[in-house]
C-alpha positions in Angstrom: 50.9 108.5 73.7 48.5 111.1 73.6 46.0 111.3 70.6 48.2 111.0 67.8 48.4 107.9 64.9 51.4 106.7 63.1 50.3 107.8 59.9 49.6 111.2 61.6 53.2 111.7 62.8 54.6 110.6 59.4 52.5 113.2 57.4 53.8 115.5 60.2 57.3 114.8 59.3 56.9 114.8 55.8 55.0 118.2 55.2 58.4 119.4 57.2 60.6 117.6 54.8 58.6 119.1 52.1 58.4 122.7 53.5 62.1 122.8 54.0 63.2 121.3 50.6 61.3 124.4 48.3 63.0 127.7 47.7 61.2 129.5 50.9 63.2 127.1 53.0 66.0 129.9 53.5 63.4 132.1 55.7 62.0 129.0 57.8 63.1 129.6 60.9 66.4 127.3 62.7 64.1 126.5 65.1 61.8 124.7 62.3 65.3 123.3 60.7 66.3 121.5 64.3 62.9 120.3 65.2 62.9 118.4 61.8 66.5 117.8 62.2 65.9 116.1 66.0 62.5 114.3 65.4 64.3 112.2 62.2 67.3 111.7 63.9 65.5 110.3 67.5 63.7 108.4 64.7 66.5 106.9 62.8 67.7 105.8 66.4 64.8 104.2 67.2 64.4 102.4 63.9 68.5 101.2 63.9 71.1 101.7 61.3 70.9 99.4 58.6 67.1 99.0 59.5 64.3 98.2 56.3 62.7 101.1 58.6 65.5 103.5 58.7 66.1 103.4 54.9 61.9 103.5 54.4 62.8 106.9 56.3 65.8 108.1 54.2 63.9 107.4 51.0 60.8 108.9 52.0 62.2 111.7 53.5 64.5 112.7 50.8 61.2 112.4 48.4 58.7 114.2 50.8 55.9 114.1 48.0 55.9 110.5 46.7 53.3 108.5 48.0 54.6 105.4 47.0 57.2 106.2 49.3 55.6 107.8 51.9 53.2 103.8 51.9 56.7 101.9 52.3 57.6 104.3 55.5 54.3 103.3 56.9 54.6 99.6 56.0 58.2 99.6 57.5 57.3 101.3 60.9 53.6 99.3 61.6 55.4 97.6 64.4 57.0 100.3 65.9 54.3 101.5 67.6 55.4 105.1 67.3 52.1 106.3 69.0 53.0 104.8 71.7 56.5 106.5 72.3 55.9 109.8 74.6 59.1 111.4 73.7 58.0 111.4 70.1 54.9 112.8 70.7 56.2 115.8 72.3 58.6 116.0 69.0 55.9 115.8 66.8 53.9 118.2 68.3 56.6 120.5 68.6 57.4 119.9 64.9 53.8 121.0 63.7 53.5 123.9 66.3 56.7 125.0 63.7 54.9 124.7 60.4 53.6 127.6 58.9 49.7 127.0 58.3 49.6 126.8 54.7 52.6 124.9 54.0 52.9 122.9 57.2 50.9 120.6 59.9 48.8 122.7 62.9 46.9 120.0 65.5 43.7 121.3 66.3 41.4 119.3 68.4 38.6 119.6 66.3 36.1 116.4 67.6 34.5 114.9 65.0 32.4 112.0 66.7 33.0 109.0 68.0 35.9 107.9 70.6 39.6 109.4 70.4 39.1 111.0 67.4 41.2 113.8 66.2 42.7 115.2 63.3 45.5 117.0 62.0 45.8 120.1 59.6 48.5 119.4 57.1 48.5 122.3 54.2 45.4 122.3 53.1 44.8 118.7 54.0 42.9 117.2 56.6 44.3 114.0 57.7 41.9 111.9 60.7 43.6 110.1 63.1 41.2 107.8 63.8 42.4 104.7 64.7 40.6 103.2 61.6 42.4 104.6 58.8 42.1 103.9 55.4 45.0 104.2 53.4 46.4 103.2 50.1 50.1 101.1 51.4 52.1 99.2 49.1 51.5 95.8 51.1 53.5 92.4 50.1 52.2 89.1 50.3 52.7 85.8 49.8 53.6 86.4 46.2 56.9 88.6 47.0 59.9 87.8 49.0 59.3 86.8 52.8 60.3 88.8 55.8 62.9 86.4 56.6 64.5 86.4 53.1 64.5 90.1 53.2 66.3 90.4 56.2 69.3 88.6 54.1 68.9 90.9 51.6 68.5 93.8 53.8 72.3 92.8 55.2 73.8 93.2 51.5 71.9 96.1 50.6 73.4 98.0 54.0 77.1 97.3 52.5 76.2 98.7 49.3 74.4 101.8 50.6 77.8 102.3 52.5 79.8 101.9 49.6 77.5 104.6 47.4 77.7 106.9 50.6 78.1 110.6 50.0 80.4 113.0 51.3 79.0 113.1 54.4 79.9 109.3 54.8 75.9 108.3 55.5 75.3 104.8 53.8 72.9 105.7 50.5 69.8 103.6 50.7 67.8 105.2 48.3 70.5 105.0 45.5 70.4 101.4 46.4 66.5 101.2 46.4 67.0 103.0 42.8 68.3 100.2 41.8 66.7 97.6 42.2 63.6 99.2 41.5 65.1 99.7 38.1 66.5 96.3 37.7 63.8 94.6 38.6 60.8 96.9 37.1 59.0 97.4 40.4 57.8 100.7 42.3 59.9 99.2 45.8 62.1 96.6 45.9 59.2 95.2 48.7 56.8 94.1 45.4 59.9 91.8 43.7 58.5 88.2 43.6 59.6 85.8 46.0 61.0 83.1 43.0 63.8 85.9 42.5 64.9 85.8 46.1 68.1 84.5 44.8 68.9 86.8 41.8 68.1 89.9 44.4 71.3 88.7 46.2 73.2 88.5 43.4 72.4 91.9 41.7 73.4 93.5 44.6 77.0 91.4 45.6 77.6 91.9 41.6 77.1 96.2 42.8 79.1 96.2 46.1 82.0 94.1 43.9 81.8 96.8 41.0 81.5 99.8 44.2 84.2 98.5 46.2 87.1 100.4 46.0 85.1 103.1 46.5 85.0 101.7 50.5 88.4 101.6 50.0 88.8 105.1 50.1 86.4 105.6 53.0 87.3 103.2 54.9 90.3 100.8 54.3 89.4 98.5 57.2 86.0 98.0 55.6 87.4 97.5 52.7 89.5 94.8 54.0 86.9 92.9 56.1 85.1 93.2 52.7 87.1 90.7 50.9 87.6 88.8 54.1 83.7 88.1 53.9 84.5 87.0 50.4 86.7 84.9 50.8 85.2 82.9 53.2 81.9 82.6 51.6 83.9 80.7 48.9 85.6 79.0 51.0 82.7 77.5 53.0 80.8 76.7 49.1 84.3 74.6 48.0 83.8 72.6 51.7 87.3 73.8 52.7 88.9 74.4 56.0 91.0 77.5 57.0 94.4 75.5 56.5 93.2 74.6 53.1 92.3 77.8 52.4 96.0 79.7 53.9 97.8 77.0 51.8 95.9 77.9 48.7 96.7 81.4 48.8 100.2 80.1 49.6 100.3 78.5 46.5 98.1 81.1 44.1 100.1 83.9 45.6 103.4 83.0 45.5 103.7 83.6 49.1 107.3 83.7 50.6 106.2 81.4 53.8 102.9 80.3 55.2 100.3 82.1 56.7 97.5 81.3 60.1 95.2 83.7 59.0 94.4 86.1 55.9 95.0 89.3 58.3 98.7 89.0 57.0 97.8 89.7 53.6 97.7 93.1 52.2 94.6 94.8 49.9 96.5 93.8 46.7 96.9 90.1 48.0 93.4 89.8 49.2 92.4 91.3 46.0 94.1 88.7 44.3 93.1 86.0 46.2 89.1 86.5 46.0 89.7 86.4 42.3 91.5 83.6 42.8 88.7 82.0 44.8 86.3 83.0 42.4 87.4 81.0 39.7 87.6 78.4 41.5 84.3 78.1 42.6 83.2 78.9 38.9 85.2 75.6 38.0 83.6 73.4 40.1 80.2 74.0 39.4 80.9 73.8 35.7 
């Protein structure tokens, strides 16, 4: 892609994030605004919704100044290979063409020795873009949970970043990343040790249980395939089928006449039933 490094394009996008968050952001230009505006949205694209990357992005974007942050972001998108996406270059470059000089990123090609070296002018900071870049990343290892255990846990923490959504509807992963760096006394939720894989999951079903009728709300389809998610996952830990499981909620629910699938139960009912479900999964593991 041109000359530029991942770590140059994210200081690139977060000196805009920073520049547009202080008080002089009402005379920054719209141009300025949109570039930021495009280049985070093509990236939030490219990354996927409900991405580790994506919320590395929201978090680090809506805290501009936090390194901690900012080393998450970077760890997240190391296989992206953002340097080599064309239409982000031009974005990028476009976006620091936008900054003002002392408050934003200017490229210059100033050479500085050596083979493909560049380096770019953030503030008063001068960032290389060497290909050899030393950096200070928050970097898991064996110690902390696995990739493929934080996938599982990345699937959770997406419903409950929808259920804490905003106004604007957009699923609220830092919130979520708030939380668990509280809970579990660590500066991201990437640093938790791997032996408490399990009670990661079970913080956050405990949240999206406590946050769910606030999907309700939103959304009342969600809300429903919510508890049907529920219900099945205590259904498959009891070892029951789905006839088992409709003549249950016959029985708990005082139901009228049978039922072939749980789509014929209302938010009350299915309410119901997943408490239902609950304690009976609670009794046989006593």
């Amino acid at each position: 892609m041109g000359d530029m490094q991942t770590e140059a394009i994210i200081n690139t996008l977060l000196s805009a994030a920073r520049f547009l968050k202080k008080p002089i952001q009402d005379v920054a230009t719209q141009s300025l605004k949109d570039a930021y505006q495009t280049t985070r949205g093509y990236l939030q694209k490219k990354f996927g919704a409900g991405s580790e990357a994506t919320a590395a992005l929201d978090l680090a974007t809506d805290k501009p100044e936090s390194e901690a942050r900012k080393a998450v972001l970077i760890e997240e998108t190391a296989s992206a290979e953002l340097e080599a996406d064309a239409e982000l270059d031009c974005l990028i470059k476009r976006l620091a063409a936008l900054l003002p000089v002392r408050a934003g990123a200017v490229r210059q090609n100033v050479h500085i020795g050596g083979r493909g070296n560049h380096v770019l002018v953030a503030g008063r900071d001068i960032v290389t873009t060497a290909k050899h870049v030393q950096r200070s990343a928050i970097t898991p290892d064996e110690r902390h949970i696995p990739v493929e255990q934080r996938k599982k846990i990345g699937v959770v923490m997406t419903g409950l970043a929808e259920r804490l959504a905003d106004e604007d509807g957009k699923p609220n992963f830092a919130a979520v990343h708030r939380m668990l760096q509280h809970r579990f006394n660590v500066a991201s939720y990437l640093l938790i040790r791997r032996e408490k894989h399990e009670a990661v999951l079970a913080f956050l079903r405990q949240q999206c249980a406590v946050n769910r009728s606030r999907l309700y709300r939103r959304n009342p389809i969600a809300y429903q395939n919510d508890f049907f998610r529920s219900i099945h996952a205590r259904r498959e830990k009891l070892g029951w089928d789905k006839p088992q499981l409709h003549q249950f909620a016959l029985e708990k629910l005082g139901l009228k006449k049978p039922i072939t699938s749980l789509k014929a139960l209302g938010p009350i009912q299915l309410k119901s039933l997943a408490e239902f479900m609950q304690r009976q999964v609670a009794s046989m593991t006593r």
